[in-house]
N, C-alpha and C positions, 0 to 999 in steps of 0.2 A: 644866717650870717647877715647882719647888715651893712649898707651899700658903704659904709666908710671901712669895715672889716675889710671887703672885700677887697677894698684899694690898697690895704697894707703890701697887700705882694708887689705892687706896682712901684711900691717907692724902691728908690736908688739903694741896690749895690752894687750898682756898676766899677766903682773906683776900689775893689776887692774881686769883681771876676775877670776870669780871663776871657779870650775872644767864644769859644763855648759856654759862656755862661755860666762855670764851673768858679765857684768863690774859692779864691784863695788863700790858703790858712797864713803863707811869709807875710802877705802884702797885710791882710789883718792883726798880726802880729807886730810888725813892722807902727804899723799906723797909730798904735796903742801903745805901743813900747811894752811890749809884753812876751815872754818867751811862750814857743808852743807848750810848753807842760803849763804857765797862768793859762794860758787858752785854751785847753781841754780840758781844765778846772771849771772854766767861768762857765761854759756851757756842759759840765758834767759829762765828761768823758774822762776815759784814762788816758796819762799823757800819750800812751803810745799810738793811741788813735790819730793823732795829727802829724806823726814823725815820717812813717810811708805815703808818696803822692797818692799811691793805688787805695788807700785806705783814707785819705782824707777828700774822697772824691766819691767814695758812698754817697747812697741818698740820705742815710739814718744821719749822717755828720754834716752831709750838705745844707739838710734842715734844721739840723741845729744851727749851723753857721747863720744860715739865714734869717733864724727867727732874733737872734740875737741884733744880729744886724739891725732890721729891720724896726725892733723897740728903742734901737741907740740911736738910729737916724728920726725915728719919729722924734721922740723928745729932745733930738740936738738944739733944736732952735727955741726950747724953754730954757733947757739947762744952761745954752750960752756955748755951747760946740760941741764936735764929738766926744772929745777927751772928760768933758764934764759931766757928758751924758751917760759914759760907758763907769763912771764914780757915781753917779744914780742908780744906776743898772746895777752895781753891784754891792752898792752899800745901805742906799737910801727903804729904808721898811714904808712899808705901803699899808697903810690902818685899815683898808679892806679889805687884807689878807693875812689879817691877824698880824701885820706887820711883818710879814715876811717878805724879802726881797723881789725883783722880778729876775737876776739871776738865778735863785732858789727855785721860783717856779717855773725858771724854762729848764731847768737840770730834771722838772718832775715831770716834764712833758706837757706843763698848761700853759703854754706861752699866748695861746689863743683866748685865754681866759686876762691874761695882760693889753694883750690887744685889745678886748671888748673895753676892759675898762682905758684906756690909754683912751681910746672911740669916745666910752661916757665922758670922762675930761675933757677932750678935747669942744665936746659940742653943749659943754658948759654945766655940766654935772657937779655933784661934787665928790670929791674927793672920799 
């Protein structure tokens, strides 16, 4: 993993967890303007996953929340805000994945394969 992967976990989602560090599925819902059924969609779950506190407080749903997160905060500040970033995240086809989404491929579990490349871009790769 290299040392800029590595810092991914580090960035902010403070302003979606609560005092445990547990991310919140309202406040991320809320923030997006999005109901919990779009938000167990966007990261490939079933709506009912997000509807019990007990069940959107797993680790399998915590880490989805979080990789999500964490690719929409990266690229906020290319995209021009959250809200822009999270219409990247789920619409914009990426050409070195056959054009497939990075929602698509955090729903299939490669969100660290977004990350790497999110990494190449960033440190001036291309696209």
């Amino acid at each position: 993993m290299s040392e800029t992967s590595a810092a991914f976990g580090q960035l902010r989602v403070g302003p979606f967890a609560d005092r445990a560090g547990k991310i919140e599925v309202d406040r991320i819902a809320d923030d997006f303007g999005m109901s919990k059924t779009q938000l167990a969609s966007t990261i490939g779950l079933a709506r009912e996953a997000l509807y019990k506190s007990s069940r959107s407080r797993s680790p399998k749903i915590q880490m989805r929340l979080r990789e999500m997160l964490e690719i929409v905060e990266r690229i906020s500040g290319w995209a021009g805000g959250r809200q822009q970033a999270m219409s990247w995240y789920r619409a914009q086809p990426i050409p070195a994945f056959g054009d497939r989404t990075a929602e698509s491929l955090v729903k299939e579990g490669r969100a660290a394969e977004v990350r790497d490349y999110l990494d190449h871009v960033a440190l001036g790769g291309f696209a």
